[in-house]
N, C-alpha and C positions, 0 to 999 in steps of 0.2 A: 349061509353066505353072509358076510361084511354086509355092512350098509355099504352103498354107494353113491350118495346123492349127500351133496354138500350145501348147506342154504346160505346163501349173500343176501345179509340187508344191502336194501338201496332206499336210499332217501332223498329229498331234495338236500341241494351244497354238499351229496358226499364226494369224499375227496378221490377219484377215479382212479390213481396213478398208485393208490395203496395197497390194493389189494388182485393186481395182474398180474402178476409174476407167481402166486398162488393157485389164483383158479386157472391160470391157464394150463400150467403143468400139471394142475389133479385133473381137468378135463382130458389129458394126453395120458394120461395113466388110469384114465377108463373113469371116471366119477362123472355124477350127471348133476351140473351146476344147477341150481335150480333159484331165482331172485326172488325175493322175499322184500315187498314193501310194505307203508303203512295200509294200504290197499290196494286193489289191483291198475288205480288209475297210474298215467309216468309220473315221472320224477327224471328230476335235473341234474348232472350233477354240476362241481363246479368248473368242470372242462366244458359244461355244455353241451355233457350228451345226454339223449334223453333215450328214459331205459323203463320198459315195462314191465312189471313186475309179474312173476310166473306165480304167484300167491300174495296173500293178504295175509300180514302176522297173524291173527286170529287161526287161521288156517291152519301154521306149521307145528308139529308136535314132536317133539325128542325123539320120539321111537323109530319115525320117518327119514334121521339126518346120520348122519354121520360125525359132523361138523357146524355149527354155525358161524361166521364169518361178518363180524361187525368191523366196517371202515369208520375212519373221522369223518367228520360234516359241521361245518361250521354251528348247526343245528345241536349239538352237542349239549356247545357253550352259551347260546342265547336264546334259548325258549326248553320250557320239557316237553316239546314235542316227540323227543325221540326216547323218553323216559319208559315207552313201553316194549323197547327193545332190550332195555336193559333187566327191564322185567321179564323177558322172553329167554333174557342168558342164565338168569336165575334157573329159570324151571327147565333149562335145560343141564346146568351142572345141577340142579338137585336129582337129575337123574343119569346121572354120569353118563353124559352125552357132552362133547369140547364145544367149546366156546374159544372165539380167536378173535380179539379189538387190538384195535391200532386206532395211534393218534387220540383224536376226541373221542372216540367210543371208550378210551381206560377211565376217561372222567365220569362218563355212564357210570360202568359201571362203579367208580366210587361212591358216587353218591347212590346207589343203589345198595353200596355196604357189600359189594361183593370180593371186594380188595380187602378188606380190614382182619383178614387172619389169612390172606394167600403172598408169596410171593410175587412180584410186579414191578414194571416197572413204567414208563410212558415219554411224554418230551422231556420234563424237566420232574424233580420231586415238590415244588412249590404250585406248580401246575395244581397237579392234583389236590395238593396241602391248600389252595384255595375252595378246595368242593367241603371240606370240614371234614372231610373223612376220618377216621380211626386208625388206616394202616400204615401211618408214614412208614413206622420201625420195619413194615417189610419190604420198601423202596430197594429196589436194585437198581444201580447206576452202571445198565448195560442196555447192550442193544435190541434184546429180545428175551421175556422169560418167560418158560413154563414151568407152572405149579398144579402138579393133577393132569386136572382135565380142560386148564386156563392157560391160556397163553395171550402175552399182552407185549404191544412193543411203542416206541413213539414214531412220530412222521418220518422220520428221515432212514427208519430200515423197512423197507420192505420188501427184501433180500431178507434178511435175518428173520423176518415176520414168517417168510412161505419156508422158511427152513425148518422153522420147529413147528406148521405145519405140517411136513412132509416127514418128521422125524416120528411126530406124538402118532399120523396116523398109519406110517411104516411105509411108506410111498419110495421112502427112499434113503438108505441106510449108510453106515460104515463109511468106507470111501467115498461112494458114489453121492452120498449128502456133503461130504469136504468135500468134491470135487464138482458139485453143482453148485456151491456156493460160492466157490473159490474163481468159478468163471463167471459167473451173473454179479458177483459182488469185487472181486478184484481184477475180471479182465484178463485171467490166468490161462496162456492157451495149454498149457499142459495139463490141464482139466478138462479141455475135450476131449481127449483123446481116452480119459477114463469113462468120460459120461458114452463116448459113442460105443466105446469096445462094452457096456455094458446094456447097452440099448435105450437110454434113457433120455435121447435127445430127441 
């Protein structure tokens, strides 16, 4: 049997609105979200919701997940307190287990070196060319890429983010992935009528 349990860092200032249109629809297509913080004590984010974490990074091991699921958090860009998260993304593509950052999590992992021979992309390419990183030359100027077992997008898709989630881990294919993006991202009602006749709403 698949793994079915998907791990979401949460931290304090992460950015709430990045990463819901992901876990919600892998929870609806049977995954067992499971939050993942510095430890088990809350965390804020920066909507202000306060969220408990279902483990302590220490805790979570590759073999357990399916998926790990890094949001932005202003935390990112002004302390390394979240530097051990990005060490968590490591050791989870050194075992080919996905890894999925949005926003300030692609600067993690930059500076963690884990961009500097993958495919990527994030807000801007100077964004990250500010962490001293090594990978500009593989900057993609789009709204979401995956490379491998990596997928990385900037703030403003998170639409595009939960799509090549739902692609890398088969949640949702062919049509029915055009046609769930096509209505969460352009408002397309002739895209319900594929997602319902497919059962996927």
């Amino acid at each position: 049997m698949p793994n079915k349990t998907v791990h979401l860092a949460v931290y304090d200032t992460l950015a709430d609105w990045e990463t819901g249109h992901a876990t919600a629809h892998l929870a609806r297509a049977g995954y067992e979200i499971r939050t993942v913080g510095p430890a088990t004590a809350p965390v804020r984010s920066i909507g202000g919701l306060s969220v408990q974490p279902d483990l302590a990074l220490d805790d979570v091991r590759p073999h357990d997940s399916a998926l790990l699921i890094l949001p932005g958090a202003d935390l990112w860009d002004t302390s390394d307190d979240l530097a051990p998260f990005a060490r968590k993304a490591r050791e989870f593509l050194d075992a080919d287990v996905p890894v999925a950052a949005i926003c300030g999590a692609t600067a993690g992992l930059a500076r963690e070196g884990l961009l500097d021979d993958r495919a990527h992309t994030s807000a801007v390419s100077f964004y990250l060319a500010a962490t001293g990183y090594q990978g500009g030359s593989h900057y993609v100027e789009t709204d979401a890429v995956t490379d491998g077992e990596l997928i990385t997008a900037g703030p403003t898709e998170p639409v595009a983010f939960a799509r090549e989630v739902f692609r890398l881990l088969g949640v949702y294919e062919g049509e029915v992935l055009d046609a769930w993006y096509r209505l969460f991202h352009d408002s397309d009602p002739a895209a319900y009528e594929v997602l319902a006749k497919a059962g996927a709403l």
